[in-house]
C-alpha positions in Angstrom: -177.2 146.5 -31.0 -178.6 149.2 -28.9 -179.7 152.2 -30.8 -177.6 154.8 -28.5 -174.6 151.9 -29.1 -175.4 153.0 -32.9 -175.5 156.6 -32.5 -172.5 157.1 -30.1 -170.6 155.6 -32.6 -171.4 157.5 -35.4 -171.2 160.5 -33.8 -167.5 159.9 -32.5 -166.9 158.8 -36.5 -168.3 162.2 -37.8 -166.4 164.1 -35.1 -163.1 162.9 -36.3 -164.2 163.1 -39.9 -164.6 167.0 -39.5 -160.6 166.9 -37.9 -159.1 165.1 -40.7 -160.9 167.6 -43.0 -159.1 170.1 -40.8 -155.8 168.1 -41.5 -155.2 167.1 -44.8 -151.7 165.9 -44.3 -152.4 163.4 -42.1 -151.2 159.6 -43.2 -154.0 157.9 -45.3 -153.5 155.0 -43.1 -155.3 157.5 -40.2 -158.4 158.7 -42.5 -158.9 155.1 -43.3 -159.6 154.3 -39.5 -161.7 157.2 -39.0 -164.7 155.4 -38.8 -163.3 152.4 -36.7 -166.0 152.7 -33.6 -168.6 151.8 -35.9 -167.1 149.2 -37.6 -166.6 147.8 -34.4 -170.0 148.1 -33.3 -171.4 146.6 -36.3 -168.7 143.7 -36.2 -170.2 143.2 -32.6 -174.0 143.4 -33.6 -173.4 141.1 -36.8 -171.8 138.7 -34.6 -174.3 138.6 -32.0 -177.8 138.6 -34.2 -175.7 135.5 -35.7 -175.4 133.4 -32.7 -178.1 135.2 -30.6 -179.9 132.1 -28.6 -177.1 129.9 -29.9 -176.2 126.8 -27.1 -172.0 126.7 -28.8 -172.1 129.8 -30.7 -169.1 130.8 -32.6 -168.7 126.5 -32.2 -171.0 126.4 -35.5 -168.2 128.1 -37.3 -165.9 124.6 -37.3 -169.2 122.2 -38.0 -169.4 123.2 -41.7 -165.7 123.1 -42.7 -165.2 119.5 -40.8 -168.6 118.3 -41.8 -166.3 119.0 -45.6 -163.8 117.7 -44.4 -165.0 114.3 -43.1 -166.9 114.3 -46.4 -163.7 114.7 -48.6 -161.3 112.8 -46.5 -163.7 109.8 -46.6 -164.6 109.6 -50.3 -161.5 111.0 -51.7 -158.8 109.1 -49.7 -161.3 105.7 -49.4 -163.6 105.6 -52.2 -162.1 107.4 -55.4 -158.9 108.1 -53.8 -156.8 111.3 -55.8 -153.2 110.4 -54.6 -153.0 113.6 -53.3 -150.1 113.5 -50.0 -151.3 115.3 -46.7 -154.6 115.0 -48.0 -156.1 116.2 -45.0 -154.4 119.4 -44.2 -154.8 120.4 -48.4 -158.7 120.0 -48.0 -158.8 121.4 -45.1 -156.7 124.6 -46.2 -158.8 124.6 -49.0 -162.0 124.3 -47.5 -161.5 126.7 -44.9 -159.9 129.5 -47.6 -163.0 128.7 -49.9 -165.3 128.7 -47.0 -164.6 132.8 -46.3 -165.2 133.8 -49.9 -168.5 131.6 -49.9 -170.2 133.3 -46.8 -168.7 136.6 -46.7 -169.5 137.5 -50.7 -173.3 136.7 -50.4 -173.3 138.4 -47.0 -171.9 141.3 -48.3 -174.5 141.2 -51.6 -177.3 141.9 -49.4 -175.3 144.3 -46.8 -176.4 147.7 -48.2 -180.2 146.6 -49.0 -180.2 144.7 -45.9 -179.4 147.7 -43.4 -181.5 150.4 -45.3 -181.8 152.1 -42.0 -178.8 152.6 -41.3 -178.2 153.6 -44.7 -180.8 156.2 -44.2 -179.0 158.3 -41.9 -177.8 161.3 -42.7 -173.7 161.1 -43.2 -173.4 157.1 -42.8 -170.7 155.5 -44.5 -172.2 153.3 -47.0 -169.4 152.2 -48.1 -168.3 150.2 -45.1 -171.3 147.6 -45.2 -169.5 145.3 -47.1 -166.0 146.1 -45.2 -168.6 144.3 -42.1 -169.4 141.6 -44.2 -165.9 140.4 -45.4 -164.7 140.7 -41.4 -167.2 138.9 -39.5 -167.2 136.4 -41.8 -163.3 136.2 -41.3 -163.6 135.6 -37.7 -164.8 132.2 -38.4 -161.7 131.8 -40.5 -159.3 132.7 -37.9 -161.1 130.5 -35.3 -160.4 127.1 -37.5 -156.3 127.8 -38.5 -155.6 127.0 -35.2 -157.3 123.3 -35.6 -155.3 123.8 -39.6 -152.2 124.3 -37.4 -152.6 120.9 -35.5 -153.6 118.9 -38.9 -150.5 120.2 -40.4 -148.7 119.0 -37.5 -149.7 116.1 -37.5 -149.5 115.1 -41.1 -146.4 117.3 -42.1 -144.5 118.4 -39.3 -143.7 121.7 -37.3 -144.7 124.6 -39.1 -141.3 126.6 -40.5 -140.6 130.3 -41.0 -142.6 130.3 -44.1 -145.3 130.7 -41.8 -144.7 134.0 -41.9 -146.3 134.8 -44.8 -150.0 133.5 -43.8 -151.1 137.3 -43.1 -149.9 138.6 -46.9 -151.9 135.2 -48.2 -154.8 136.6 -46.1 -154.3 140.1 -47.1 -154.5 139.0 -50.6 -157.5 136.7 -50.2 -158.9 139.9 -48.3 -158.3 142.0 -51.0 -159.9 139.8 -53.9 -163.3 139.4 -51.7 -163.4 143.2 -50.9 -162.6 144.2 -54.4 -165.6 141.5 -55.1 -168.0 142.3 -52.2 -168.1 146.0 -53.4 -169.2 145.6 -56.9 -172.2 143.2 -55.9 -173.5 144.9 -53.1 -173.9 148.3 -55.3 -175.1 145.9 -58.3 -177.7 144.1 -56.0 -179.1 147.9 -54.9 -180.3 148.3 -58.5 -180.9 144.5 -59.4 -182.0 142.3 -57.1 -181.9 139.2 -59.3 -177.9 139.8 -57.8 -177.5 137.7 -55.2 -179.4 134.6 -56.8 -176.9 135.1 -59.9 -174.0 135.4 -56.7 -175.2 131.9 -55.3 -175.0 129.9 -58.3 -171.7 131.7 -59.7 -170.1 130.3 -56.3 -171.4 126.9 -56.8 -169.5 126.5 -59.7 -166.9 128.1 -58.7 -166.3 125.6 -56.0 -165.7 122.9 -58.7 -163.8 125.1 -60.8 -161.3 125.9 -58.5 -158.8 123.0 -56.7 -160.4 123.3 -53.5 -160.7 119.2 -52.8 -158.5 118.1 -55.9 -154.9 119.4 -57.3 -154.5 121.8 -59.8 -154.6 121.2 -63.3 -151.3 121.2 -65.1 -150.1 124.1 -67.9 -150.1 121.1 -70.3 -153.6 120.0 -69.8 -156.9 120.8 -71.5 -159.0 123.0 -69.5 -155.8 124.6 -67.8 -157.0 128.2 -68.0 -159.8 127.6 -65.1 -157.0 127.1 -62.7 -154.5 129.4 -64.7 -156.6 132.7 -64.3 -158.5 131.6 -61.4 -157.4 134.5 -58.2 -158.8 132.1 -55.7 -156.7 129.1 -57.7 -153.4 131.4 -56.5 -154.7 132.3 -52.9 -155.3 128.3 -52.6 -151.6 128.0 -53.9 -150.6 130.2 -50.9 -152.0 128.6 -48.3 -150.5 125.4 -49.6 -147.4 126.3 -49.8 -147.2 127.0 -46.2 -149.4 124.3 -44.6 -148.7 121.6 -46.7 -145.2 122.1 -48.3 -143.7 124.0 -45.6 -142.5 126.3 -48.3 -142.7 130.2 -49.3 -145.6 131.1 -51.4 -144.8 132.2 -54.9 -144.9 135.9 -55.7 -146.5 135.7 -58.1 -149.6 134.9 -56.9 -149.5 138.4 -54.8 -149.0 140.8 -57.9 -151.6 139.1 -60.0 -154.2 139.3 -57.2 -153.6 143.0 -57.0 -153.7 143.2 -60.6 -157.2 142.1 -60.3 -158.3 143.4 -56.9 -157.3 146.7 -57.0 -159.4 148.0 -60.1 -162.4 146.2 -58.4 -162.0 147.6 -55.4 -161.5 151.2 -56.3 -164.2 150.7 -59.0 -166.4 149.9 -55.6 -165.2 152.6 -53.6 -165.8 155.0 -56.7 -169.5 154.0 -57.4 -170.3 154.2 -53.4 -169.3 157.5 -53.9 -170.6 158.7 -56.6 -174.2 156.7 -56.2 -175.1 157.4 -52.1 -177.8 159.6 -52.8 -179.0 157.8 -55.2 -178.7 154.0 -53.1 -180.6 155.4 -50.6 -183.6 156.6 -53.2 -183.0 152.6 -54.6 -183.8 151.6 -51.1 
C-alpha cells in the first residue's frame, strides 16, 4: 500500500479520535469505528501482498478446504467409512469453520512484530493488527459458504429459516479467535518461541476437535475434549444449520462469550497498558 494511502488514513482516524474526545456521549458502537479508514486500508494491503502476482487469486482460497475435502470424503466415506449422513456438507462445514481459526490465529501471532513500522508511528492503534488478521483471513471464509450453500443443497435440501442464525454462529466464532488472536500477538512481542508453540497447539487441536468425525458422546471416555472444546460448539452451530436444517442451541452462544470475553478484554487491556513498551520490544 502506498505510503500516502497509509498516512491519509491515519490522519482521518486521529482527526475523529480528537472529536469523540470532544464527545463523550457518543454510542460506543461510533468510537469503535473510529479508526475504520485504516482498517480498510490494511484489509486492502494484506489482501493484495497475498495474491500480488497471483494468476486466480482469491481462487487459492477454495484449493485448500476442497483439497480437505476430497481427502476426507474419499477415505472416510470409501476407505474407513464413519456412518456419518451428509458427510460432505459436515466436513465441509467443518473444514471451512476450522480453516479460519487455523490461518487467521498464526497470522495474527506475528501481526504486531511483523508491522513494527507501522507500530512505530506516533498514535497508531496497535491494537487493531490482530482485528486485520482475523478479517482478511475471513474473507476466504465468506468466499467458500456459497459453494457450502450448494453442498447442502444438494445433499440436504433447501436451506430453511434457521439460516438466519449463520451471522450469530460467525459472530461467536469471531469472538473466540479475537479474544485468542489478542493474547498471542502481545505474548509473541515478548516471546518469540509464540508462534511455533501456536502451530503445534493447532495441530492438535484439529484432531481434538470433531472437525472430520462426530462428536463424542457425554457417556464416553475422553468426552471432555469435545465438552469444553469452544470451537467443538461453534462446529455444532454450523451444523445445525447446514446439515440438520435446524436452530443452533444457545447454549453454545453464552458459553463462547463466557470464554471470549475475558480474553478479549484481557487483550484490549494489555495493548493498552503495554504500547510503549511493544514498541521498545520491537
Amino acid at each position: 500500500m502506498p505510503e500516502q494511502l497509509k498516512d491519509d488514513a491515519l490522519d482521518r482516524a486521529k482527526r475523529r479520535d480528537q472529536y469523540w474526545r470532544r464527545d463523550q456521549w457518543k454510542p460506543l458502537i461510533h468510537i469503535c469505528l473510529q479508526w475504520n479508514d485504516l482498517l480498510l486500508e490494511l484489509l486492502a494491503r494484506d489482501l493484495k501482498m497475498r495474491y500480488q502476482r497471483s494468476a486466480i487469486g482469491l481462487g487459492w482460497s477454495l484449493m485448500r478446504p476442497l483439497s480437505q475435502l476430497l481427502v476426507f470424503s474419499l477415505i472416510f466415506r470409501h476407505v474407513l467409512p464413519l456412518d456419518i449422513p451428509h458427510y460432505t456438507t459436515f466436513v465441509f462445514s467443518g473444514v471451512l469453520a476450522w480453516g479460519w481459526l487455523s490461518t487467521a490465529v498464526p497470522a495474527a501471532t506475528t501481526s504486531i512484530t511483523g508491522s513494527s513500522e507501522l507500530v512505530r508511528r506516533p498514535g497508531f492503534p496497535i491494537g487493531i493488527l490482530p482485528v486485520v488478521a482475523v478479517i482478511t483471513q475471513a474473507v476466504h471464509l465468506l468466499l467458500a459458504l456459497p459453494l457450502l450453500f450448494v453442498i447442502s443443497f444438494i445433499e440436504t435440501g433447501a436451506p430453511r429459516l434457521s439460516v438466519v442464525a449463520l451471522p450469530l454462529v460467525f459472530l461467536a466464532q469471531a469472538l473466540f479467535m479475537m479474544g485468542l488472536s489478542y493474547l498471542v500477538a502481545i505474548a509473541h512481542v515478548h516471546f518469540r518461541d509464540t508462534q511455533h508453540l501456536v502451530g503445534v497447539v493447532l495441530m492438535l487441536g484439529f484432531y481434538l476437535t470433531p472437525v472430520f468425525y462426530s462428536p463424542l458422546k457425554a457417556s464416553e471416555p475422553m468426552a471432555l475434549i469435545h465438552t469444553w472444546n469452544p470451537m467443538a460448539w461453534i462446529l455444532e452451530g454450523y451444523r445445525a444449520i447446514f446439515v440438520e436444517h435446524a436452530w443452533p442451541p444457545v447454549d453454545i452462544y453464552w458459553k463462547t462469550a463466557l470464554i471470549s470475553l475475558p480474553m478479549l478484554f484481557a487483550g484490549i487491556w494489555l495493548v493498552e497498558r503495554g504500547s510503549a513498551r511493544l514498541v521498545d520490544e520491537l
